[in-house]
TORZA-520343 format. One record per residue (C-alpha): residue number from 0; residue in three letters; x, y, z. Coordinates in Angstrom, 2 decimals, decimal comma, padded with zeros to 5 digits. Example, Ala and Ser with C-alpha at 12.3 -4.5 7.8 and 13.67 -1.06 7.14 Angstrom:
<vomars>
zase:kekol:c1:c2:c3
0:ALA:012,30:-004,50:007,80
1:SER:013,67:-001,06:007,14
</vomars>
This chain:
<vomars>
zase:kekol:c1:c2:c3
0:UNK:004,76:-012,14:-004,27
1:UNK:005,28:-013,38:-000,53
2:UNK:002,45:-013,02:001,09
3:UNK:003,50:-014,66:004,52
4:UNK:000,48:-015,68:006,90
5:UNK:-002,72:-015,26:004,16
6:UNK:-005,20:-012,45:004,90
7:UNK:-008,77:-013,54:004,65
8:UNK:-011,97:-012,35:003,32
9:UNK:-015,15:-013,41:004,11
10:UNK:-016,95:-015,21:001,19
11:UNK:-019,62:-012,71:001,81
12:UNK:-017,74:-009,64:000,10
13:UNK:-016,85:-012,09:-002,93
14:UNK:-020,63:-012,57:-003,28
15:UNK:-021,73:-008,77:-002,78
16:UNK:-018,85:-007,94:-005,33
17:UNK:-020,14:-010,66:-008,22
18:UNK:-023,54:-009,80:-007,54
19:UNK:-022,77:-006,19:-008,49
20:UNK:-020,85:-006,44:-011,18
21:UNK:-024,13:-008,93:-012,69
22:UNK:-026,09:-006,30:-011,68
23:UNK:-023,84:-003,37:-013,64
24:UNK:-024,36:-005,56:-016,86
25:UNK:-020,41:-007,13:-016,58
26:UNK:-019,97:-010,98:-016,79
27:UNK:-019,38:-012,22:-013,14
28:UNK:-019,07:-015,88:-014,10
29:UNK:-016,14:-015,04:-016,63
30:UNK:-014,84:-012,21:-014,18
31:UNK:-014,55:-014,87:-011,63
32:UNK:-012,73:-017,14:-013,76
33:UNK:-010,04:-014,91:-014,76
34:UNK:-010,05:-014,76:-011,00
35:UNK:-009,27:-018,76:-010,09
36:UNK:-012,78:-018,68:-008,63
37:UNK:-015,92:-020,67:-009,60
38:UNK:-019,05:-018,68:-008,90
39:UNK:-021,42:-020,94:-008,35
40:UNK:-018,96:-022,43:-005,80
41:UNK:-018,59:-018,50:-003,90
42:UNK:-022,29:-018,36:-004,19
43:UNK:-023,29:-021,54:-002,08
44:UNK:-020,69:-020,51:000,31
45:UNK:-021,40:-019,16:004,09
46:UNK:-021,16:-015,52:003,67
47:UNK:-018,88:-016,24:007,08
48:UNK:-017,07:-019,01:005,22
49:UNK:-013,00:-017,90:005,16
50:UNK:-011,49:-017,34:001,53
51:UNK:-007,83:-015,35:000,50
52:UNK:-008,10:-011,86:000,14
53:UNK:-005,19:-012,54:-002,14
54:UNK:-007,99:-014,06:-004,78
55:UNK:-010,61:-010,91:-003,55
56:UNK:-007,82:-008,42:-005,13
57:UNK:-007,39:-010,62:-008,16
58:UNK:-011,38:-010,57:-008,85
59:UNK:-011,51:-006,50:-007,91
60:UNK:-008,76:-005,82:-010,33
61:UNK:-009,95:-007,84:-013,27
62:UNK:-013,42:-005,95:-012,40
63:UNK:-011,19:-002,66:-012,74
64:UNK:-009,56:-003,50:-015,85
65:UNK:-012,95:-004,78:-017,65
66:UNK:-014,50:-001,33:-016,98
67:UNK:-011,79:000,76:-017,75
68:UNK:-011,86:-001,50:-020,93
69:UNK:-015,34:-000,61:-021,28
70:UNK:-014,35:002,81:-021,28
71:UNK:-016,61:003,07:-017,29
72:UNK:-014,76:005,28:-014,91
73:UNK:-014,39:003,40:-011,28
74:UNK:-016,11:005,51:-008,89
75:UNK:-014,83:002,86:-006,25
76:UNK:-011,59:002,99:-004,01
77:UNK:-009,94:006,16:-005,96
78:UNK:-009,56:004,12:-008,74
79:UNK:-007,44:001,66:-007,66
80:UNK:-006,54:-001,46:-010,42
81:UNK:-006,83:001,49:-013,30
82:UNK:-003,75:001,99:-015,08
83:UNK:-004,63:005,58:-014,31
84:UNK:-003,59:004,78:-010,46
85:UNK:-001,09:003,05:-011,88
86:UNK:000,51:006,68:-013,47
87:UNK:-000,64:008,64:-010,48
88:UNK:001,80:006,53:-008,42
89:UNK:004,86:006,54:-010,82
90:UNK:003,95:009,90:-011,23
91:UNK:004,51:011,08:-007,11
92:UNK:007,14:007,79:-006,20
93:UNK:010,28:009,67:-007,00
94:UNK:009,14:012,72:-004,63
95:UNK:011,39:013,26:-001,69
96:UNK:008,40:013,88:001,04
97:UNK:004,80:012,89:001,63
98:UNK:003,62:016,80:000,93
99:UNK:005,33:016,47:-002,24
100:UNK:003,91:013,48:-003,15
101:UNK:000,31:014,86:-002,40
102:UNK:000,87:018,15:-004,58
103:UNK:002,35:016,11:-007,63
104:UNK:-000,73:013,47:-007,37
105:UNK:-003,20:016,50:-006,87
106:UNK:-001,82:017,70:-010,22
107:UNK:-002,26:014,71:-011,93
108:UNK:-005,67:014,05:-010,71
109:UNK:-007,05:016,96:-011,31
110:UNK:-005,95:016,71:-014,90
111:UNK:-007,62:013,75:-015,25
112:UNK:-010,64:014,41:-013,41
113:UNK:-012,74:014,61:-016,38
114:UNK:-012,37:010,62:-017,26
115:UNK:-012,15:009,43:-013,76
116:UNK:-014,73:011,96:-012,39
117:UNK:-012,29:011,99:-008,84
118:UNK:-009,38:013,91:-007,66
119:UNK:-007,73:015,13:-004,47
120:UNK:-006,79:018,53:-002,88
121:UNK:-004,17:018,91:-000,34
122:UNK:-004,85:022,31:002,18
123:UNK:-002,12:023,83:004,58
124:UNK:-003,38:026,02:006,97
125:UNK:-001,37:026,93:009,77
126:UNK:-000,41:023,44:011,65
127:UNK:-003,09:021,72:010,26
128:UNK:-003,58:020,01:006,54
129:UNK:-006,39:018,38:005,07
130:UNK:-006,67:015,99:002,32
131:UNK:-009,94:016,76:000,53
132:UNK:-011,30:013,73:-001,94
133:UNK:-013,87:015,27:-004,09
134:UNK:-015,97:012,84:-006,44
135:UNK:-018,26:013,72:-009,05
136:UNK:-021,32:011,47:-007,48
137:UNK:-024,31:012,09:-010,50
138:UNK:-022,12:010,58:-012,66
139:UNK:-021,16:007,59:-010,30
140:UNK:-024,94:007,28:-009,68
141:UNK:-026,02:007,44:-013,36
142:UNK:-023,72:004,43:-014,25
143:UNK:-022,92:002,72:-011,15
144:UNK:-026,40:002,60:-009,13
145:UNK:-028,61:-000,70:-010,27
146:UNK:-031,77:-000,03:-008,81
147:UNK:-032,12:-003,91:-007,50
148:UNK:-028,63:-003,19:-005,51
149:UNK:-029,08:-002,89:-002,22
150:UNK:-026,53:-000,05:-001,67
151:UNK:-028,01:002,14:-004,27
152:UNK:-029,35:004,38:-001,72
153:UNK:-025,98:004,98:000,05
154:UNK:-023,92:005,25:-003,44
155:UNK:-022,37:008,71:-002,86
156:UNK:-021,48:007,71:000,92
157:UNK:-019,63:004,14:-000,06
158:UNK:-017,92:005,85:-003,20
159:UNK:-016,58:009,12:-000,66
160:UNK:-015,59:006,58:001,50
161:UNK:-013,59:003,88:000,04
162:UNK:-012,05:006,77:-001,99
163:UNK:-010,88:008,17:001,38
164:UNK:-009,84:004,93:002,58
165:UNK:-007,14:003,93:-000,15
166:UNK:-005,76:007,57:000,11
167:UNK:-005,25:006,98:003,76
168:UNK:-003,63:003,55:003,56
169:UNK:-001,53:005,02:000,40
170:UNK:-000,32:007,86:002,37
171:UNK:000,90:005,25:004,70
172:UNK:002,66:002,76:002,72
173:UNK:004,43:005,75:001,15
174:UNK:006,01:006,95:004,04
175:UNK:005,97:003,41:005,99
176:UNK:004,09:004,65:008,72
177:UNK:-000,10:005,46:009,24
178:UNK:-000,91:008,80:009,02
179:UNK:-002,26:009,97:012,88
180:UNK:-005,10:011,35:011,95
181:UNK:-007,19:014,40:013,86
182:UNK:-010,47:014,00:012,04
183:UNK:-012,56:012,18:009,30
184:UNK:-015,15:013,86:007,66
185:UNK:-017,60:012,57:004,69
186:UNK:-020,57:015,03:002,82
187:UNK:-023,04:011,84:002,49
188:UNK:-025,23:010,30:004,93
189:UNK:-024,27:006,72:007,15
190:UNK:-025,13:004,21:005,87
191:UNK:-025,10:002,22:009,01
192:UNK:-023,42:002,00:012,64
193:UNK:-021,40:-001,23:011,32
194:UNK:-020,44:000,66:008,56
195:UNK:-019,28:003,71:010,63
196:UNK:-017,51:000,98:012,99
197:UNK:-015,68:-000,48:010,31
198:UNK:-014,16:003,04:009,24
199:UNK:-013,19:003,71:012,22
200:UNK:-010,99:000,73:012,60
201:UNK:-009,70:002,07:009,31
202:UNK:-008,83:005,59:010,54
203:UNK:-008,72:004,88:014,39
204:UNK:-010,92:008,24:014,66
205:UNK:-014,73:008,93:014,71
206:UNK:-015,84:009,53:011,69
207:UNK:-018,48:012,28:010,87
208:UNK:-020,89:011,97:008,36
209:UNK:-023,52:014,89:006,52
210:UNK:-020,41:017,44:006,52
211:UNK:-019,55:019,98:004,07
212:UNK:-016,13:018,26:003,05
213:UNK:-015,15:014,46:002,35
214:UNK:-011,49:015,09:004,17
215:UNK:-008,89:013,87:005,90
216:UNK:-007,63:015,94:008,69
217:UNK:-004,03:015,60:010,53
218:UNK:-000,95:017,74:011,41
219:UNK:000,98:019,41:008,66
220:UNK:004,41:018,51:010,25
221:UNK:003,34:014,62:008,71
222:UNK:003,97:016,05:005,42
223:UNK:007,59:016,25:005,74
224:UNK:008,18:012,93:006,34
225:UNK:010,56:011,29:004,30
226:UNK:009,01:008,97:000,75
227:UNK:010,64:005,28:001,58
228:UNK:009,82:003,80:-001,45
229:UNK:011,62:003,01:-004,70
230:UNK:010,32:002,76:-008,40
231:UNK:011,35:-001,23:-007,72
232:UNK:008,94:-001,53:-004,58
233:UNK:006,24:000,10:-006,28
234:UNK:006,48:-002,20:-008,90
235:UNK:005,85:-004,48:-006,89
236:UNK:003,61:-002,72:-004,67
237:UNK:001,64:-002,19:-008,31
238:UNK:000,92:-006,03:-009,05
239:UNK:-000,50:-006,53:-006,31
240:UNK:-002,25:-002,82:-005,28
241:UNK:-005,61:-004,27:-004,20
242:UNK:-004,25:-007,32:-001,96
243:UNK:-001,64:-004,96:-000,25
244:UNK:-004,06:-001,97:000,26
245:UNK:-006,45:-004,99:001,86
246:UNK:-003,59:-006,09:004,40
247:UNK:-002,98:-002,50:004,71
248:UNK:-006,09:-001,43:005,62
249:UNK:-006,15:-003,68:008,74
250:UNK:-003,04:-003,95:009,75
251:UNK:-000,48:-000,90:010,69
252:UNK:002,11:-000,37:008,44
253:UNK:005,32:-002,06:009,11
254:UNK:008,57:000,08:010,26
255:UNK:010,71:-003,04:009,40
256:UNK:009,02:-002,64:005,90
257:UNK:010,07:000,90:005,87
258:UNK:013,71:000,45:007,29
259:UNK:014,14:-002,35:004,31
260:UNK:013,12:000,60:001,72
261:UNK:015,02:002,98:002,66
262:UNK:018,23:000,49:003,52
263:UNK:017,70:-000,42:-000,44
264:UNK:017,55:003,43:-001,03
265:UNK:021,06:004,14:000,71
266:UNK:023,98:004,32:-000,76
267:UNK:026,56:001,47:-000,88
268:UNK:028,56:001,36:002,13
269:UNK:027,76:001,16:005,81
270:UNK:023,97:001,63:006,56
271:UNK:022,83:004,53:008,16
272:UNK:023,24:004,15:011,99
273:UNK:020,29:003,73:014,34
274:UNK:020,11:007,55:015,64
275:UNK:019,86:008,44:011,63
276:UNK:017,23:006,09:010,65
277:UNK:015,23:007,25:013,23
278:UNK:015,55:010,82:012,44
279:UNK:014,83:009,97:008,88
280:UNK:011,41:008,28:010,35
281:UNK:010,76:011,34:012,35
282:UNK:010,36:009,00:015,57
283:UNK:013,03:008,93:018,68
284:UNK:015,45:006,15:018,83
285:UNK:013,38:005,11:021,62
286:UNK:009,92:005,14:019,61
287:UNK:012,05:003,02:017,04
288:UNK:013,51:000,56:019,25
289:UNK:009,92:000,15:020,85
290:UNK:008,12:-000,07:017,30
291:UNK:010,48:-002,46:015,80
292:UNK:010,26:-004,97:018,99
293:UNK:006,59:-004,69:018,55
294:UNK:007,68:-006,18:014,78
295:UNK:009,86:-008,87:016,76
296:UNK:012,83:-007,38:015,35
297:UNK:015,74:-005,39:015,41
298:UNK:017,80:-002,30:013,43
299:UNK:020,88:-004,77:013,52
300:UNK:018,51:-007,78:011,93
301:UNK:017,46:-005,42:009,49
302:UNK:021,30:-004,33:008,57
303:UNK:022,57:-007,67:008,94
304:UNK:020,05:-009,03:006,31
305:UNK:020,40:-006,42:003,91
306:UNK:023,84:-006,85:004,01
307:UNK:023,56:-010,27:003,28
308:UNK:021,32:-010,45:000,47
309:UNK:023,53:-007,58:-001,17
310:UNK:026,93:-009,54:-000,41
311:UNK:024,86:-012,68:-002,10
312:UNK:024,34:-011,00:-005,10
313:UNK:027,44:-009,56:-005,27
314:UNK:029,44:-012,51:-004,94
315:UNK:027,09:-014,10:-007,53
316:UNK:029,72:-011,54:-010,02
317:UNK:033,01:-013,15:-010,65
318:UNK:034,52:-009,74:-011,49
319:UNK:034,04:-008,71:-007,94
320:UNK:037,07:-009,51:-005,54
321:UNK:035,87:-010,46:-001,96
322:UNK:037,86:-007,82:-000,08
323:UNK:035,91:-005,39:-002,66
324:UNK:032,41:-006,44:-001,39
325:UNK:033,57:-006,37:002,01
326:UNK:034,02:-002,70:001,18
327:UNK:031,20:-001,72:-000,61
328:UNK:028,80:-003,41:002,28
329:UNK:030,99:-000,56:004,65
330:UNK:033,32:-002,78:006,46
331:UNK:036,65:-001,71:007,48
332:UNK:038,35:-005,14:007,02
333:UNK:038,00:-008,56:004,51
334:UNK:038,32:-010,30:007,97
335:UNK:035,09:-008,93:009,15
336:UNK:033,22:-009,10:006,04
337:UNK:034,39:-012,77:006,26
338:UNK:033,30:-013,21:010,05
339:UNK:029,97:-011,37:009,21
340:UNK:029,25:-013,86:006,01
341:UNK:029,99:-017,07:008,00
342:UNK:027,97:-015,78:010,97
343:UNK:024,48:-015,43:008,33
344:UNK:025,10:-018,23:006,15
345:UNK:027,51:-020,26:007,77
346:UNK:029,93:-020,48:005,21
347:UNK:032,75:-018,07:004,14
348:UNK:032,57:-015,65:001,45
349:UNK:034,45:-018,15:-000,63
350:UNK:032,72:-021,34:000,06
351:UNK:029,73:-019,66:-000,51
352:UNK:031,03:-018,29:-003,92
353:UNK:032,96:-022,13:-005,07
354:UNK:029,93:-023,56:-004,38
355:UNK:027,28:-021,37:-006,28
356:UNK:030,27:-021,78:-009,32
357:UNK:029,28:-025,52:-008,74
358:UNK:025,73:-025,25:-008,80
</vomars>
């Protein structure tokens, strides 16, 4: 995976998260291992001290995978590095909308709420929905509560919330845009005013805590907006869940990132023009032009490298004649296809093909 400019953690959360897991009874030295990491290393680090999230997600998931091994439902982050995230997503990624998405995923959660002791609800009412996580919390507290752990008092507020969390960011990266959210509600207690600072950085909303629900709350007319993603992005997506729902989770989620999805979603021919992609994103041409200059980029970048990683791999097979390509990437004549090519790669379609034959 690319990850472009590394996202850091702060060697403090690797030490909370390997002191836990000692604390749980799992082997954090071996844990961190499988991980690239030496623990004694993490431990004598500044809690300030800079290291890649990329090697956070790796410890998290192998964390995941030992307790799911260990037959231990995650009460943590809606079970996120489980393979049964893993179904819930293939299970909702061919969906055509975000409201279908949530209904399919409801379904499957709430058949297998009784091993992961979580699921989700999705309520319509009126112009309003609401995303309800519910969490059986006795049984996260029985297993997951050390009493030497310094968060064992605020157990049923941390699992609500990081539950709520990768449901948010989800809900985003499945529709390539963050969900605008009304409200955030949790039924536990704060556990601090840091803590309630860094959800709201999350959710970009207060958050209110000792409710009746642990919800989400946002307009209904978000539900209709368009899935982006294909079972080849999720793959991706998949192998590295944890590190992307990290970047996620403090970063907005890219347009250019959606535009690239749905590009690979079209089909062959000319791409869909500006006025239609931004209908598909349910924003204005205007709020698109704005958001993707924001990104430093443009609709035609976008198009124009598509285009040219498709006519790369297409000239890559011999069978294919050049004025063929040229076609199937929508233009109207070889000689434009050709002026196109030379203006991305600098060569012609054919120089570029004689020379990969060389290679």
């Amino acid at each position: 995976m690319s990850k472009g400019k590394e996202h850091i953690t702060q060697a403090g959360k690797f030490q909370r998260l390997l002191d836990y897991l000692e604390k749980i009874g799992l082997n954090a030295e071996e844990l961190a291992r499988s991980a690239n990491l030496n623990r004694t290393e993490v431990d004598a680090m500044d809690r300030h001290a800079a290291l890649s999230s990329y090697s956070y997600s790796r410890l998290y998931e192998a964390a995941a995978q030992e307790m799911q091994n260990l037959d231990m439902a995650l009460p943590w982050g809606a079970g996120i590095g489980t393979d049964v995230f893993r179904f819930m997503c293939y299970s909702v990624i061919t969906c055509h909308t975000l409201r279908d998405a949530l209904y399919r995923a409801a379904r499957f959660e709430r058949m297998m709420q009784p091993q992961t002791g979580h699921r989700i609800e999705l309520i319509e009412e009126s112009d309003m929905a609401a995303l309800h996580y519910l969490i059986n919390s006795d049984a996260a507290n029985r297993t997951y509560a050390p009493d030497e752990w310094d968060r064992t008092l605020y157990i049923d507020t941390v699992a609500k919330a990081s539950g709520l969390r990768i449901w948010y960011v989800f809900m985003g990266w499945l529709i390539g845009r963050n969900i605008d959210l009304d409200r955030v509600t949790i039924s536990a207690p704060n556990v601090s005013e840091a803590y309630a600072d860094s959800l709201r950085n999350v959710f970009q909303v207060n958050v209110d805590f000792d409710q009746e629900l642990t919800a989400l709350y946002f307009t209904a007319e978000q539900l209709d907006h368009h899935m982006i993603h294909t079972p080849e992005s999720l793959d991706e997506f998949l192998d590295n869940a944890v590190y992307t729902m990290i970047v996620q989770d403090s970063r907005p989620a890219s347009t250019g990132a959606a535009i690239k999805s749905l590009l690979a979603k079209s089909p062959t021919g000319a791409p869909p023009t500006f006025e239609a992609m931004a209908d598909y994103l349910h924003l204005s041409p205007s709020s698109l032009r704005r958001r993707l200059q924001k990104e430093g980029t443009s609709y035609q970048e976008l198009k124009d490298r598509y285009r040219r990683d498709l006519a790369i791999r297409y000239l890559r097979d011999e069978k294919l004649k050049i004025h063929e390509i040229g076609e199937m990437l929508g233009f109207l004549e070889p000689s434009s296809f050709i002026r196109s090519f030379k203006g991305w790669t600098g060569m012609t379609p054919k120089q570029f093909r004689n020379q990969s034959e060389e290679d």
